[in-house]
C-alpha positions as CSV (number, residue, x, y, z in Angstrom):
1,X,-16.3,3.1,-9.9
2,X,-16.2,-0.4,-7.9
3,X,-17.1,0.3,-4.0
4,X,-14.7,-3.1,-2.8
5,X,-11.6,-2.1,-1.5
6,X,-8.6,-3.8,-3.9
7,X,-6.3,-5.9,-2.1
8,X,-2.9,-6.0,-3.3
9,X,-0.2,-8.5,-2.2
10,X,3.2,-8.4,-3.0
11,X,6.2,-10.8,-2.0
12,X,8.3,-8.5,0.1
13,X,9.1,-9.9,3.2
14,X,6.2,-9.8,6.5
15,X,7.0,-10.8,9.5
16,X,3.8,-9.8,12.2
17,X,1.3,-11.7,9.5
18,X,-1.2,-11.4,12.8
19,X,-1.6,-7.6,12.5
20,X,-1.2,-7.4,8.7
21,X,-3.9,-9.7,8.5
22,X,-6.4,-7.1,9.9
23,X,-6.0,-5.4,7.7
24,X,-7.6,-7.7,4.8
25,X,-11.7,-8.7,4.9
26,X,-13.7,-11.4,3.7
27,X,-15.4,-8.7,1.1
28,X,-12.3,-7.4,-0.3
29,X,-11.2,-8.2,-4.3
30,X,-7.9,-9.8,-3.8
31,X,-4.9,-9.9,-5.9
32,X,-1.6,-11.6,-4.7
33,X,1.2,-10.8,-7.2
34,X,3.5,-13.6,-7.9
35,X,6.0,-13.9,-4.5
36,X,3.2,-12.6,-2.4
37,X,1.8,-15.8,-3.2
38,X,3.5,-17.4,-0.2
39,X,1.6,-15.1,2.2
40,X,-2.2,-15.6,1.5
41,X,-2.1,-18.9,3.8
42,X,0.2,-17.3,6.7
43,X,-2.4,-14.2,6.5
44,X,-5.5,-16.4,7.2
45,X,-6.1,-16.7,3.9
46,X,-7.5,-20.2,1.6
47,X,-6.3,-20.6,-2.2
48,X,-10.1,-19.5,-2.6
49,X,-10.1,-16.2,-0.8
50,X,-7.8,-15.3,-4.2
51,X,-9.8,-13.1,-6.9
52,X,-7.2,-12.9,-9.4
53,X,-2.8,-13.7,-9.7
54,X,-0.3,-12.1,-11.5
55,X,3.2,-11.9,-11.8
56,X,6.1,-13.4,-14.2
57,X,6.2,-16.3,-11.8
58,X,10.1,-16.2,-11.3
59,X,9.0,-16.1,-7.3
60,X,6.2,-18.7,-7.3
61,X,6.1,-21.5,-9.8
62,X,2.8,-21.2,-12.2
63,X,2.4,-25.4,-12.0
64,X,2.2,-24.9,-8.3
65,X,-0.4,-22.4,-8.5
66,X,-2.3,-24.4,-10.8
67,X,-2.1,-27.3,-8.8
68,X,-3.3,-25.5,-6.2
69,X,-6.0,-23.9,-8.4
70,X,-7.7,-27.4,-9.7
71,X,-8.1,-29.0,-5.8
72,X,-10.8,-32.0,-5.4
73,X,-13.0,-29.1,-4.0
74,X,-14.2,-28.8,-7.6
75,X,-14.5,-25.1,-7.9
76,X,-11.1,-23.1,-10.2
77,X,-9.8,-21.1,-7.3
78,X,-8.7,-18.4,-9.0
79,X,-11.6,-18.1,-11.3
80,X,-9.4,-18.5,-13.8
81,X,-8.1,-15.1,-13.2
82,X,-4.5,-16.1,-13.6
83,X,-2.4,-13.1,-15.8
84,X,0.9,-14.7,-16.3
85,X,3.4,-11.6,-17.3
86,X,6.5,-11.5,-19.6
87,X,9.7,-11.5,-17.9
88,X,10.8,-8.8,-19.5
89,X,8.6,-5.9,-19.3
90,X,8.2,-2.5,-18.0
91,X,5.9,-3.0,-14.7
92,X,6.9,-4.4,-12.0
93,X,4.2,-7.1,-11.0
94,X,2.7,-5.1,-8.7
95,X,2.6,-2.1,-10.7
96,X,0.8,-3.9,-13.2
97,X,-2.1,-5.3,-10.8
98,X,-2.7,-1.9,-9.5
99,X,-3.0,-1.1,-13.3
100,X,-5.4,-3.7,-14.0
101,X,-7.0,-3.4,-10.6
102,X,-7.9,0.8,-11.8
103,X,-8.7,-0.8,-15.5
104,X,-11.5,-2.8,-13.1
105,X,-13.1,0.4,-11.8
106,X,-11.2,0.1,-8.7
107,X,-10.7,3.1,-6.8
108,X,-9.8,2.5,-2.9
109,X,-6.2,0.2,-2.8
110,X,-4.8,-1.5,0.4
111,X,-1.2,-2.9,-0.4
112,X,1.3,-5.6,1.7
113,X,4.2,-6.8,1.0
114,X,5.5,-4.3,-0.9
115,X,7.8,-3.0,1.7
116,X,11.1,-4.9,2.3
117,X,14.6,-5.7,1.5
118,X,15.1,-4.1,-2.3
119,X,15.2,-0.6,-1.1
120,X,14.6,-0.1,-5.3
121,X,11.7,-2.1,-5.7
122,X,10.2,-0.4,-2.2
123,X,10.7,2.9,-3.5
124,X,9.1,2.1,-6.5
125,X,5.9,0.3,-4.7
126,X,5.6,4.1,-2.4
127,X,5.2,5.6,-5.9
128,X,2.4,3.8,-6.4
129,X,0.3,6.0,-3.8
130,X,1.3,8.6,-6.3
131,X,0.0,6.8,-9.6
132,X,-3.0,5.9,-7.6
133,X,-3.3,9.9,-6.8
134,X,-3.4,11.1,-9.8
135,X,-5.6,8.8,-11.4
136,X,-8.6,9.4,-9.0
137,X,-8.1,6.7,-6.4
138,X,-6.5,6.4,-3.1
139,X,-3.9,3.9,-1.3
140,X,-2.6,2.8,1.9
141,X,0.7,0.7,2.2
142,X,1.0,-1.6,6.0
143,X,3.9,-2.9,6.6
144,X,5.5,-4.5,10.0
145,X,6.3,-1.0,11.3
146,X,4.1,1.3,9.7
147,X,1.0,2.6,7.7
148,X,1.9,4.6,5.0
149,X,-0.8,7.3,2.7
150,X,-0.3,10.5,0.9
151,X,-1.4,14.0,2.4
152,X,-2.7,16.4,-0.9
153,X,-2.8,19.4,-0.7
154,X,-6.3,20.9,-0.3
155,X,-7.6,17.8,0.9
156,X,-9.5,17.8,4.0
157,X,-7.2,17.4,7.1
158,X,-5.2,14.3,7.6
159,X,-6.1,13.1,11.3
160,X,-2.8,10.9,13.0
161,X,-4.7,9.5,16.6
162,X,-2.2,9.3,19.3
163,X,-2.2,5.4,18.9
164,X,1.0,5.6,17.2
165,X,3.8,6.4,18.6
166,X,5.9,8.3,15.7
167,X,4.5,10.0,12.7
168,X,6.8,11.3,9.7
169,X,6.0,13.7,6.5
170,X,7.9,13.4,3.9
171,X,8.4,15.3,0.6
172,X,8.7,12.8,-2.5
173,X,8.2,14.6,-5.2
174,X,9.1,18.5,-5.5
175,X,9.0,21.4,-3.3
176,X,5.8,21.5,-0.5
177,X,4.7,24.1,1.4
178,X,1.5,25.7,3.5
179,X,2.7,22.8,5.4
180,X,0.9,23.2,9.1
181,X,1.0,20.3,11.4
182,X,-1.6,20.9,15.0
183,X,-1.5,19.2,18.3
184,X,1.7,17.2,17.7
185,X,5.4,17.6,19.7
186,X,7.0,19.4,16.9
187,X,4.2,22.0,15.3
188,X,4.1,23.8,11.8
189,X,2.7,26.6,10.2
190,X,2.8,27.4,6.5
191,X,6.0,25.7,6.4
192,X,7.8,24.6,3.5
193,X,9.4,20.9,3.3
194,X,11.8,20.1,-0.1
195,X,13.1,16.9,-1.6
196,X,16.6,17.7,0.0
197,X,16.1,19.1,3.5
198,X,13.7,16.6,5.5
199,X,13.0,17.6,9.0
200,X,9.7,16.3,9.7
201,X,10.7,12.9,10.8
202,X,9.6,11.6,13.7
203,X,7.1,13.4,15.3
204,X,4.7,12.6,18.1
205,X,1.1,13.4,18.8
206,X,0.5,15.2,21.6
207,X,-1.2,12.5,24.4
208,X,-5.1,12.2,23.9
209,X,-4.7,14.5,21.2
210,X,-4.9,13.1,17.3
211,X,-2.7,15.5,15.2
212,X,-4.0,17.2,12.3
213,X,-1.7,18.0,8.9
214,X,-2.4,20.0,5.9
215,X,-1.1,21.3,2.9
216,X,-1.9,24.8,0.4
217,X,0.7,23.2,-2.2
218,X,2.3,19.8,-3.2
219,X,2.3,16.3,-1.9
220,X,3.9,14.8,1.3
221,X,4.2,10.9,2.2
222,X,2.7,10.5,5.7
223,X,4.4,7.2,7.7
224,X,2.7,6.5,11.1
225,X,4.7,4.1,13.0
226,X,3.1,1.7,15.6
């Protein structure tokens, strides 16, 4: 089990690279996945900050990155920890760093850019909080709008602080229910939320309050909007 947080930058579009970049530390292991590579300057990032780069580079051209890689500085900014990918291939480059990232002992995952115009590649990129799940670890997706996590049933309480100003629960993969939500606008108890009724969009935390959601069965996707 590695203690550093995993890093995981993808090339969907950000546009508030200010509050994304809070989000990232100097400590971190750091993977930027092919397009993402055009965000690690505009996040206050150097070349350097990079631990490793994947991708099928058909968003950012590999001589580029290698140029950028072999700078007077002297020192291989990538640490030669470039994984160029087939074309062709079942992952999706981000899927596969989150793959090698957990083949690294990884086990806590922070992910931009992965949220953003290709509704089927952003779909796909949520489901990784799933594949994270179930293989012991745990992820949070930022984007402009939102932080995104997962709520599991029989977890301790998930706490949503009143900072935000909308919070949504969403059922993404079968039925869910022993579904209670406390101290919010819209409360639950032992509710049940499916796949093709969602009503638990857009709720608000009560003011100077932090909500508090759980679950006796199933997994929701929890969206807390800014």
């Amino acid at each position: 089990m590695n203690s550093i947080r995993c890093i995981i930058i993808g090339s969907a579009e950000i546009k508030n690279y200010e509050k994304i970049s809070r989000f990232i530390n100097p400590e971190d292991f750091i993977i930027a996945c092919d397009g993402g590579l055009n965000h690690v300057e505009k996040l206050g990032l150097s070349p350097s900050a990079l631990n490793l780069v994947v991708g099928d580079f058909d968003s950012f051209p590999r001589d580029k990155v290698l140029r950028q890689a072999q700078q007077p500085q002297g020192e291989f900014v990538f640490e030669g920890q470039i994984i160029q990918l087939p074309c062709e291939k079942d992952d999706t480059d981000v899927f596969f760093a989150v793959k090698e990232a957990l083949r690294r002992s990884f086990t806590d995952f922070v992910l931009v850019g992965v949220i953003g115009q290709r509704f089927d590649h952003s779909l796909v990129n949520i489901s990784v909080l799933q594949f994270l799940q179930k293989n012991g670890a745990s992820g949070v997706i930022y984007d402009d709008y939102s932080k995104m996590k997962l709520v599991v049933a029989g977890a301790e309480p998930v706490l949503v602080p009143d900072t935000y100003s909308y919070f949504s629960l969403m059922c993404i993969a079968g039925d869910v229910s022993g579904v209670t939500i406390k101290n919010a606008k819209y409360p639950l108890e032992d509710a049940t939320i499916t796949s093709d009724y969602q009503y638990g969009v857009s709720n608000e935390v009560l003011p100077g309050q932090t909500a508090e959601v759980t679950l006796e069965k199933g997994v929701l996707l929890l969206v807390m909007v800014w």
